[in-house]
Phi, psi and omega in degrees: 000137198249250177242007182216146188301159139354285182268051177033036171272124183308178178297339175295304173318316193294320185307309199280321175308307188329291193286004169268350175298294186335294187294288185319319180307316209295340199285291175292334172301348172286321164319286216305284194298334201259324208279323193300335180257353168274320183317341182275331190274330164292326175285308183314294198315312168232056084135071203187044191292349164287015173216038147003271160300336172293333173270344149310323183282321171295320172283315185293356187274283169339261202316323188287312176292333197238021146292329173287299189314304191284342187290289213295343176274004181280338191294322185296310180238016157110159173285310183321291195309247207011284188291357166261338170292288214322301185332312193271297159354315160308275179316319186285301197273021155282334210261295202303331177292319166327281157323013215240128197264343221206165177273316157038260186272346194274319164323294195282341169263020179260006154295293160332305196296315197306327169313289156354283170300313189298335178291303189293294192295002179245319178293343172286334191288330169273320178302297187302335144332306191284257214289008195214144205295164177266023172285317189277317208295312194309332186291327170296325172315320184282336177262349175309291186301033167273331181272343176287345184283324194284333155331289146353279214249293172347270228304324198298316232255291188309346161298297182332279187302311181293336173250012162297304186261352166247311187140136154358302198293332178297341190255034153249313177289004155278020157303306206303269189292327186286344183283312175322311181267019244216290175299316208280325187283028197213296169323285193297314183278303198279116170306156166284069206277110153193149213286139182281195174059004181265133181258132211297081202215093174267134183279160186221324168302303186280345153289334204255315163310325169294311186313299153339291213294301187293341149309319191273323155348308215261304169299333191281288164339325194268323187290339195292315217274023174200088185272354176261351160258322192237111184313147166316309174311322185287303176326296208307308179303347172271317157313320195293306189300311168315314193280326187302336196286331164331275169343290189315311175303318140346268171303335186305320191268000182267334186249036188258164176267354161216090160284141178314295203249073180301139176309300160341287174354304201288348182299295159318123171261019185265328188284316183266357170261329188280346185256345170277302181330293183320330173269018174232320204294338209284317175313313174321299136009272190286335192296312190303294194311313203274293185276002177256005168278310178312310168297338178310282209287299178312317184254308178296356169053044173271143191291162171291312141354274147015263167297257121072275205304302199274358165285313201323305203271024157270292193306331192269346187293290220317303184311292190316318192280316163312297173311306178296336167304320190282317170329287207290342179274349173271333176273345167278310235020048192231174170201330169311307200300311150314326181308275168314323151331313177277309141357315167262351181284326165314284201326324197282299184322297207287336187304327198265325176293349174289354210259318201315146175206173234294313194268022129318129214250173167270357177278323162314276190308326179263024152301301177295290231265018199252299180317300200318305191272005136312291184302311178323314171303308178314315201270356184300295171259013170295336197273291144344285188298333168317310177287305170331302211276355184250029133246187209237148180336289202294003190232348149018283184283305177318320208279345211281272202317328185283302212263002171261333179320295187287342193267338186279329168309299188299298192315298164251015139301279203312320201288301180314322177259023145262001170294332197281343185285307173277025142283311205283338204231355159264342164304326179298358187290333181287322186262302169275165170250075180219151191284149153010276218275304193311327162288353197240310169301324185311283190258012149307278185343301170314310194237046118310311183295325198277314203263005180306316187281015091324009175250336199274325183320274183328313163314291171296359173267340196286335170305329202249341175301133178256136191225104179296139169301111165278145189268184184232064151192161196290121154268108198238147177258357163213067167327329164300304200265011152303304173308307184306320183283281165025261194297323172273009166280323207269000000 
């Protein structure tokens, strides 16, 4: 590609689109990086260390639902509009987790918030899908994943410090101006990109059935791990109501006329081994993000500011390695052989995060979590250019919004039973006879164990992914009148 896009945007377009792209990701990619190092100093402040995982979790619930729900109305009323509804959504419901007394409330508004985050991490990747051919998109992906770099090494430091010197609550109202300036560069710079010809059709059985089916899923997994507050009978009845609602969801899309999740999709088998990798990487992922911050401070007894510090060269491999990856799949235009790579350098990671104990040194940890955020990097934008290259333009946003779907998915089955793992075993203090810090270790280590075998699961299915040569043009089945929606967005 020379000086002008696929769809006859110049290089100046292209640029300026980036950066509105950029900008709007940096906003939810700051969460991510900023939560992981506040969070142990927000459950001391509000008093809730059995619930740990829940405004993670909770938000990653949100946020899973509204990559599907928001893909497809970004297809109906534009990308723009969407990602500026998301932005602010972000922002509005940031001030209230700022404000929030009780764990609760902190719960329920960072669920709110996820609506948000699910919109901004998923619509720039499909708008670079749409304008840009798929030999070229892994390299934009890879700069998309670049706000994840400044992210990275900014949010862990800037987590530290702001809630060591201001308090926890800052680091959402600093949400506030990165949001402000996010609408305004986003307002000026992005055509209004959206496919012509869609018809203005909301499935309303299949929004309510996927939502319905994935909250009881998600509650029911979350309910296990404290079987002394929440009876069997309840769990089991939130399973039973998920698959039915499941059932239900099935038939919806099969006789809806625009379904959220088309079925067909699952027919492709480039579609149905990349979007279950994508639900095992993310688990992998997160086990890092979530817990080696925890262990900094709980057993190594390092401040958030610190631990914030000792995140960086995980969070930064992980971006670098993305951005190099999209190098390397644009100069092959090849991708299985990564596929496989990443799965054992994860696998290899988490086995050595399993080994940590009370004489891990810090060079040790940030050794282990540095492999993590390598492999983890390799898996950000392998599945996407993949999925992108074995449809057709116009199935773009779905298959894009399906592989942020699935990957958000491994987040929230895995966060939650790994929560119920380090319960069920600090819980375990009545029966073994071990300390706190001794209990603590045990069980990080237990679900550090849990994601190896999830790292070899992955390996082998990764053997089976069939892999097209990407080309350096769009497959579109109406090319014409795409160009034409184009030229009237802008």
């Amino acid at each position: 590609m020379n000086n002008k896009s696929h769809y006859n945007l110049a290089k100046h377009q292209i640029n300026m689109v980036m950066i509105g792209l950029m900008v709007g990701l940096l906003v939810a990619a700051f969460d991510y990086s900023i939560m992981a190092t506040a969070m142990p100093k927000v459950i001391k402040s509000l008093n809730g260390m059995e619930y740990y995982v829940w405004p993670f979790a909770s938000y990653m619930l949100s946020s899973t639902i509204a990559i599907i729900l928001f893909g497809k109305l970004s297809d109906i009323y534009g990308r723009k509009l969407v990602l500026i509804i998301g932005i602010s959504i972000f922002v509005i419901t940031s001030v209230m987790c700022g404000f929030a007394t009780n764990m609760l409330q902190l719960i329920i508004f960072r669920g709110l918030q996820g609506i948000g985050g699910g919109i901004l991490i998923s619509l720039p990747f499909m708008v670079v899908g749409e304008i840009i051919t798929p030999r070229e998109r892994a390299k934009y992906m890879g700069i998309l994943g670049s706000v994840f770099a400044i992210a990275d090494v900014l949010g862990p430091i800037l987590g530290g410090i702001i809630t060591d010197t201001f308090g926890w609550r800052w680091v959402f109202f600093i949400n506030i101006p990165l949001g402000i300036a996010a609408i305004t560069i986003i307002y000026y710079s992005l055509p209004n990109f959206k496919l012509p010809n869609i018809k203005k059709i909301i499935d309303a059985k299949g929004i309510i059935t996927f939502t319905v089916t994935l909250t009881t899923l998600f509650l029911a997994i979350t309910f296990t791990g404290d079987l002394n507050t929440y009876p069997l009978t309840l769990i089991a009845s939130l399973l039973l109501l998920s698959v039915f609602m499941f059932i239900l969801f099935v038939i919806a899309e099969k006789g809806a006329l625009e379904p959220i999740l088309p079925l067909y999709l699952f027919k492709n088998s480039i579609f149905s081994i990349s979007s279950l990798e994508s639900f095992l990487a993310s688990a992998l992922m997160f086990s890092g993000i979530i817990y080696i911050p925890l262990f900094a401070q709980g057993i190594l007894g390092m401040s958030a500011t610190n631990s914030g510090l000792i995140m960086i060269p995980m969070l930064l491999s992980l971006t670098l390695t993305s951005i190099i990856t999209g190098q390397i799949i644009s100069l092959t235009g090849k991708y299985k052989n990564l596929v496989i790579a990443e799965f054992i350098i994860t696998g290899t990671a988490v086995a050595l995060l399993s080994t940590m104990n009370a004489y891990t040194s810090y060079n040790i940890l940030i050794f282990y979590s540095t492999l993590l955020g390598i492999g983890s990097g390799m898996a950000y934008n392998i599945y996407n250019v993949a999925v992108q290259n074995a449809f057709t333009v116009h199935e773009i946003g779905i298959v894009t919004a399906s592989m942020r779907f699935f990957r958000n998915l491994g987040i929230i089955v895995f966060v939650p039973i790994f929560g119920y793992i380090m319960n069920f075993t600090l819980e375990s203090s009545s029966i073994i006879n071990l300390s706190k810090s001794q209990l603590l270790i045990h069980s990080i280590q237990n679900i550090f164990m849990i994601t190896i075998l999830l790292a070899i699961i992955g390996l082998i299915i990764a053997f089976f992914l069939k892999e097209i040569p990407l080309v350096d043009d769009i497959i579109t089945s109406n090319e014409d009148d795409y160009e034409m929606g184009i030229k009237k967005a802008e």
